[in-house]
Structures are given as C-alpha cells and as structure tokens.
N, C-alpha and C positions, 0 to 999 in steps of 0.2 A: 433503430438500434441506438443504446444510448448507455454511458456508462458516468453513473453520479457516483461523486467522493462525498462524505463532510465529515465532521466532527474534527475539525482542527481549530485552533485558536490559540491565544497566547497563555504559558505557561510558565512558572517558575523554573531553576534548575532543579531537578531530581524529581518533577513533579509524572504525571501521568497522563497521557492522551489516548482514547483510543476513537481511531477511525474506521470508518465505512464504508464498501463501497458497492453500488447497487445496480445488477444493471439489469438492463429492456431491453428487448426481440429479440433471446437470445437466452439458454440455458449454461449457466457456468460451467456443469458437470464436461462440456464437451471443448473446452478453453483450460487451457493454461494461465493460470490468475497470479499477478504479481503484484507487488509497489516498488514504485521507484521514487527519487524526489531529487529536485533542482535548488539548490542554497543560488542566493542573487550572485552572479558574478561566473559561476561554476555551470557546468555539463550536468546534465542528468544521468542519475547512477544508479543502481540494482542497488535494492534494500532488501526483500524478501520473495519467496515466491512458493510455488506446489509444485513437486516435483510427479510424474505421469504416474507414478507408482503411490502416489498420497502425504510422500515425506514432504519435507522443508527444509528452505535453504536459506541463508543469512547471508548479508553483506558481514564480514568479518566487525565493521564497527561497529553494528549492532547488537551480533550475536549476543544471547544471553539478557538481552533491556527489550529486544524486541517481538513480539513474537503474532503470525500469522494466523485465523483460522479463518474456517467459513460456513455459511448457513446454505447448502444445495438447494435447499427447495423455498429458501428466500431469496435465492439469485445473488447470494450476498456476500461478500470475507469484508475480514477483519485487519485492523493492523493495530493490537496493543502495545503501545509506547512507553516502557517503565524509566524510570531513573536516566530522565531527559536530559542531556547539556544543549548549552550554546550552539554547538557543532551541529546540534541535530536540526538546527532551524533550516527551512526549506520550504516550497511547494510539496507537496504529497503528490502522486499519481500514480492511477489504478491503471495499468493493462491488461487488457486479455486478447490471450491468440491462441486463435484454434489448432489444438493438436493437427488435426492432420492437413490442413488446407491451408496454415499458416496464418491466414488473416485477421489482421488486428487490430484493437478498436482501444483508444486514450479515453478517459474522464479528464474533465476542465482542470482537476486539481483541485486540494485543498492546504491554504496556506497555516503553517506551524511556526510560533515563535518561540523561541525559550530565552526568557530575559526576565534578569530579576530588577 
C-alpha cells in the first residue's frame, strides 16, 4: 500500500501548481481522499477533500484558488492550486481513509514554495 504525491515545486505569487496524488494496493473509490499540508514551523491542517456523497470541501483559505478532483480508475486526485500566495507555502499531503473501517494511509508529501 502506498500513497505518492508530486507535482510541487517553486512558484511565483499568483502563479499555478497542480498536484498528484497516486496510490497502490488499494482502490480510491472505497477511501475518503483528502490534502492537507504543513508550512515549516506550524501543525498540519485540512486543505480539501470528497465528501461520502461526491461534494467537496475547502479549507476556508483556499476556498475559491483551490480546487480538488480525481481520476477512479487512475487511483488518482488532484489538487489544482490557482492564484498562489506566500501563505500557501507548505509540505502538500495526500490522505486516504477508508469509509467504513477508518484506516488510513499518508503519502511522503510534496513540498510547495511560493516566492518571488
């Protein structure tokens, strides 16, 4: 079981990133697929996620720049990053937990700069 991030890297303000994230032994459609991300110094905190019934949900600072999807039958979501600030620099990280058994599995992360 294994859950890979990437597509992060450094970036202008206002610019665009979008990330990846992919995972093995293990079908997304029966998880609960999120990001979260970690700025150096600070707690990791909810960014986006799928709600049971297919909606989405936003951290309030991203609401609107951010926005989540995903590929089922590629094992795979998304997390496109528009109209980046400073603030949003972080570690990236994908979780998934399964709907009904709870169990849940991290990706390494992927690190985001936004610096001009």
């Amino acid at each position: 079981v294994q859950v890979v991030e990437s597509g992060g890297g450094v970036v202008q303000p206002g610019g665009s990133l979008k990330l990846s994230c992919r995972t093995y032994g293990f079908t997304i459609a029966a998880y609960e697929m999120s990001w979260h991300r970690q700025a150096p110094g600070k707690g990791r905190e909810f960014v986006a996620s799928f709600t049971s019934t297919g909606g989405t949900n936003y951290a309030d600072s991203v609401q609107g720049r951010f926005f989540i999807s995903r590929d089922n039958a590629a094992n795979t979501i998304y997390l496109q990053m528009n109209k980046l600030k400073p603030q949003d620099t972080a570690v990236y990280f994908c979780k998934a937990t399964h709907w009904e058994y709870g169990s849940t599995y991290w990706g390494q992360g992927t690190q985001v700069t936004v610096s001009s």
